[in-house]
C-alpha positions as CSV (number, residue, x, y, z in Angstrom):
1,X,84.8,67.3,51.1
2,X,86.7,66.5,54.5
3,X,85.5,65.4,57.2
4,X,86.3,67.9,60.3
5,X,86.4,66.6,63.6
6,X,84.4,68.1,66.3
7,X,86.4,70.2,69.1
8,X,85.7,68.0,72.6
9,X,86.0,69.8,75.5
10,X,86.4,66.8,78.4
11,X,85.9,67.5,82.0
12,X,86.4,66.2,85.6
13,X,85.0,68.2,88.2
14,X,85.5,68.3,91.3
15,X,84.0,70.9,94.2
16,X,87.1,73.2,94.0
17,X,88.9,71.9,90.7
18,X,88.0,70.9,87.1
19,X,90.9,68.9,85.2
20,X,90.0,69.7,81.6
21,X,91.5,68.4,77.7
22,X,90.6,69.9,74.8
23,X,90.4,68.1,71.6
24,X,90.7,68.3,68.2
25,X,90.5,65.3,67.0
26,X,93.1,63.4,68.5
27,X,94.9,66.3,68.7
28,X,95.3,68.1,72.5
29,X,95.8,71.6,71.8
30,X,94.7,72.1,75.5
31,X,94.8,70.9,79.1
32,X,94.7,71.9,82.8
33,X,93.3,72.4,86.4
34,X,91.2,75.5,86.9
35,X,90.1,76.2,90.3
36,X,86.3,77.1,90.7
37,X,86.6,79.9,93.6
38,X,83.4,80.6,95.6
39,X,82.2,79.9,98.9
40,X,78.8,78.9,98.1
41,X,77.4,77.1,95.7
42,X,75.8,79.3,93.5
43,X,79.4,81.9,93.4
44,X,81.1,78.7,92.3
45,X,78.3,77.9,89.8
46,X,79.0,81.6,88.3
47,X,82.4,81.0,88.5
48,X,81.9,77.6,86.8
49,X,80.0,79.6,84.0
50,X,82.6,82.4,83.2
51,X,85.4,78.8,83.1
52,X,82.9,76.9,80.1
53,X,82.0,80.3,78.4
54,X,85.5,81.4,77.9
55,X,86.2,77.6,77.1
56,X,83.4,77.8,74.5
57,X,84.4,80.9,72.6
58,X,87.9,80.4,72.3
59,X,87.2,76.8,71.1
60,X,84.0,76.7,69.6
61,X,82.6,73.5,71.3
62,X,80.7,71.2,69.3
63,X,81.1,68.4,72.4
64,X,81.3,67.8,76.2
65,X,82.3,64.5,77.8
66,X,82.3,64.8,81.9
67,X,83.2,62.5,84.0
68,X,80.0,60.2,85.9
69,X,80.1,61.0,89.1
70,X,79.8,57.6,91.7
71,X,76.6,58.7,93.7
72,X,77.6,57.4,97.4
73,X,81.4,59.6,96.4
74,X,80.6,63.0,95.8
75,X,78.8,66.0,97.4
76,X,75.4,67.7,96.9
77,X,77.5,70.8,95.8
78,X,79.6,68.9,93.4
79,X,76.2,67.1,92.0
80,X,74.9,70.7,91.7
81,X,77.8,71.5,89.5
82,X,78.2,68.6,87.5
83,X,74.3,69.5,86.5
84,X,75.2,73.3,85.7
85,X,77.8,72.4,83.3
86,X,75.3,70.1,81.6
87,X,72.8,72.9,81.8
88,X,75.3,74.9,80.1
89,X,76.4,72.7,77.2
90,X,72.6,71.9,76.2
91,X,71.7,75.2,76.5
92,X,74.8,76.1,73.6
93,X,73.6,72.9,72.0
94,X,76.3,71.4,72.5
95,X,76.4,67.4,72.5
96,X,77.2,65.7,76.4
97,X,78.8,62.3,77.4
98,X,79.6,61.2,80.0
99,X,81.4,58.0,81.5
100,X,82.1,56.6,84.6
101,X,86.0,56.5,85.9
102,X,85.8,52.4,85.6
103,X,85.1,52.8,81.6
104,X,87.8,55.0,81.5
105,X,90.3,53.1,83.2
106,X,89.2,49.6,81.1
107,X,89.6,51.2,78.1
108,X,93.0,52.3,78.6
109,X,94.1,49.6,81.0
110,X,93.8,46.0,79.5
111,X,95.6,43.3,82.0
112,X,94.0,42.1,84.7
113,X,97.1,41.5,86.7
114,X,97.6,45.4,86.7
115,X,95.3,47.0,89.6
116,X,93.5,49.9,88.2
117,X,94.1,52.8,89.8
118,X,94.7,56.5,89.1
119,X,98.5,56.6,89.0
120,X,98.2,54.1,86.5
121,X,95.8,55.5,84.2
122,X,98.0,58.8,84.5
123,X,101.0,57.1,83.1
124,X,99.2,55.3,80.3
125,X,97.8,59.1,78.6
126,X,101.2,60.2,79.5
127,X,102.4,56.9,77.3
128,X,99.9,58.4,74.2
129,X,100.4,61.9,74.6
130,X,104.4,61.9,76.1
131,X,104.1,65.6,76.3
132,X,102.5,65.9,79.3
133,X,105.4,63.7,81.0
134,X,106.4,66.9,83.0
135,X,103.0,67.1,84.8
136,X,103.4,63.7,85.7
137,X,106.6,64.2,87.2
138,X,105.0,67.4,88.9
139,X,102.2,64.9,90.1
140,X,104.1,62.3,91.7
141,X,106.1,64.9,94.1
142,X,102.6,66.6,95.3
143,X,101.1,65.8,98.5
144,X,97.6,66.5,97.0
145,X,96.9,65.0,93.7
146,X,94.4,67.6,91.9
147,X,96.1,67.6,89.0
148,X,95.4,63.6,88.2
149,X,92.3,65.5,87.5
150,X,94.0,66.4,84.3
151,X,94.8,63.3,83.3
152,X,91.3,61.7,84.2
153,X,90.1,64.7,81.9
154,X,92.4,63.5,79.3
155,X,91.4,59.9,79.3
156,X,87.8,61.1,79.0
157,X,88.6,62.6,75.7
158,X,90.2,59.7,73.8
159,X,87.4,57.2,74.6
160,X,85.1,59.7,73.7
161,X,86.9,60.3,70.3
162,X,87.5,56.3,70.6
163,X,84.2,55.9,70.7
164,X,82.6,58.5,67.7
165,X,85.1,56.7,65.8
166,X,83.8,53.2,66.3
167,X,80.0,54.3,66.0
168,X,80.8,55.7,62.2
């Protein structure tokens, strides 16, 4: 009987945007920045909703890694959000992770001599999934840098699958 992998829906929000990577498997058969419109925070909860919902039925989620939020970095709205979406996932049973950026960026980014940032971490998911080069390019001419939301969202996904891997 094979073994199917679960589809892994990984997220980075942010008060206005949410990078996002789908998974199957190791396969990325999605990925993004949608913007969460909504002047308050309960319009951009809804609009949050309507983003995981349409996620969730074209997908069929059976997992959700998000991205820990540093406590002293983010807003009360974005802490509000981060909780909806995991309000959301357990109320579709669906399974949650979460790690925080520095996980991420160890996992991907093993010498010490290289300073971890973003950029960096951008260019070593562009390195295992060379596909998304053009974004990167995009990227790197932007003044504001949402869409290394993307990437983060990405990176979430393959330690995740790293990770259900290893615990087999």
């Amino acid at each position: 009987m094979e073994n199917k992998k679960p589809i892994i829906l990984a997220l980075n929000p942010g008060s206005r945007y949410l990078g996002f990577a789908v998974f199957d498997g190791y396969e990325l058969i999605d990925w993004g920045i949608k913007t969460i419109n909504g002047k308050t925070v309960d319009s951009r909860k809804s609009n949050l909703k309507q983003i995981f919902m349409m996620m969730l039925e074209k997908y069929g989620l059976a997992h959700v890694v998000i991205k820990k939020l540093h406590s002293s970095r983010c807003s009360p709205c974005l802490k509000q959000l981060v909780r909806y979406l995991k309000y959301l996932a357990r109320k579709n049973k669906i399974k949650i992770s979460q790690y925080p950026l520095g996980e991420v960026e160890s996992f991907f980014i093993v010498s010490e001599e290289e300073k971890k940032n973003k950029q960096l971490l951008a260019r070593m998911v562009v390195h295992q999934y060379p596909y998304l080069q053009p974004e990167f390019e995009k990227e790197k001419t932007n003044k504001n840098s949402y869409h290394l939301r993307m990437f983060e969202a990405v990176a979430l996904g393959v330690v995740l699958l790293n990770k259900l891997e290893n615990d087999k």
